[in-house]
C-alpha positions as CSV (number, residue, x, y, z in Angstrom):
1,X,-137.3,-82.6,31.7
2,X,-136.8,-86.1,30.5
3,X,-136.1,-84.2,26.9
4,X,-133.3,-82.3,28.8
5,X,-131.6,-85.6,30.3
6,X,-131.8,-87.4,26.7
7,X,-130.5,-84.3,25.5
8,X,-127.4,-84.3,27.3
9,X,-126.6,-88.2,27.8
10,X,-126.5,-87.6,23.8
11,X,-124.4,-84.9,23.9
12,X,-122.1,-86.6,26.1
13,X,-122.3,-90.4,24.1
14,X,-118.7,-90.3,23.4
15,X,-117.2,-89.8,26.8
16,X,-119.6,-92.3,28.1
17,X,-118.0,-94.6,25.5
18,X,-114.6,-93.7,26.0
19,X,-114.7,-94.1,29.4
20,X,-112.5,-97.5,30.2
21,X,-109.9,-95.7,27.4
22,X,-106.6,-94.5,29.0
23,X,-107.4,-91.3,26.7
24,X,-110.2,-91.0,28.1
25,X,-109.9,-86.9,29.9
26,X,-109.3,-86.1,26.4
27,X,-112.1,-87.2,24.4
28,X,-114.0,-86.0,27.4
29,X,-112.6,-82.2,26.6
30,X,-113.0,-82.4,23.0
31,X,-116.4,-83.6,23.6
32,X,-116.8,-80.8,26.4
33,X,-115.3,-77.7,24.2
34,X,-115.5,-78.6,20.6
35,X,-119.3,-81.0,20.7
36,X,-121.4,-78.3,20.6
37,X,-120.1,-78.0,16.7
38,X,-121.1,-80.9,14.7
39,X,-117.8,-81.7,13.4
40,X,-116.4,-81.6,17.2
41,X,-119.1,-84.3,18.4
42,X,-118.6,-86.6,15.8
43,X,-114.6,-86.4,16.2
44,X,-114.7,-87.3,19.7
45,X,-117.2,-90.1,18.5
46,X,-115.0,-91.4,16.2
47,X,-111.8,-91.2,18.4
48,X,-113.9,-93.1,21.5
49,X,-115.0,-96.0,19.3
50,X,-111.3,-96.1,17.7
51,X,-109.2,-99.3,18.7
52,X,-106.2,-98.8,20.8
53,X,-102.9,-99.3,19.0
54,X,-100.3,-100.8,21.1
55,X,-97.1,-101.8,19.7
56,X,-96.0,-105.5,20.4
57,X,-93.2,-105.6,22.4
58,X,-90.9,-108.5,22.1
59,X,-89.2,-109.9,25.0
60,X,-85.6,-110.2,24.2
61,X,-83.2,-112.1,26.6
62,X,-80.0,-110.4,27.5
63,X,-77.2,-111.5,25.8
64,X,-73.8,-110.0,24.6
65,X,-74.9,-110.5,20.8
66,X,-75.3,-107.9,18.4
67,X,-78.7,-106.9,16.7
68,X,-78.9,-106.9,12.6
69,X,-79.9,-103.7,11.6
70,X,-81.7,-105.5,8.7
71,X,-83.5,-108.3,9.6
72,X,-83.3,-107.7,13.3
73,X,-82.4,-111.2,14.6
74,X,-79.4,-111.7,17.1
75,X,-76.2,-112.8,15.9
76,X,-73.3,-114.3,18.5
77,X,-71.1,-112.2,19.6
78,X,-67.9,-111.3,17.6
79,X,-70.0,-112.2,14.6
80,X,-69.1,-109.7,11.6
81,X,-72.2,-111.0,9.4
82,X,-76.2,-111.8,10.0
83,X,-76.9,-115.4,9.9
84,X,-80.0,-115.3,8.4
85,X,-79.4,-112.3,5.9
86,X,-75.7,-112.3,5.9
87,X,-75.9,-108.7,5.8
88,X,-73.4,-106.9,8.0
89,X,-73.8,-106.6,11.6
């Protein structure tokens, strides 16, 4: 019995560690459908003990500049040139 319980908690090791993850329902499927093959198991491992990527997001006050497609800094309105790269606007 207590071989069937270890047998399972290791089955299900990466869903326990994925848990807190907002991807969390699907690590728990992989691991559900595909862990029985090796390959599946150690997938889901790998993708539950994976950092999240998030994108910084900068905050950008509203204004009636315009963006430089190259350098991406915000140039005064009416401005036909970048200020910092003097590109084109």
């Amino acid at each position: 019995m207590l071989f069937l319980i270890f047998s399972v908690l290791l089955y299900f090791l990466p869903t326990i560690i994925a848990r807190d993850k907002p991807d969390a329902t699907a690590i728990f499927l992989v691991n559900l459908l595909f862990g029985w093959t090796i390959i599946g198991w150690f997938v889901a491992l790998i993708w539950a003990c994976a950092e999240q990527r998030y994108a910084p997001v900068r905050a950008v006050l509203v204004s009636s500049g315009r963006f430089c497609s190259q350098c991406g800094r915000l140039s005064p309105y009416g401005a036909h040139f970048c200020s910092a790269c003097d590109r084109a606007v």
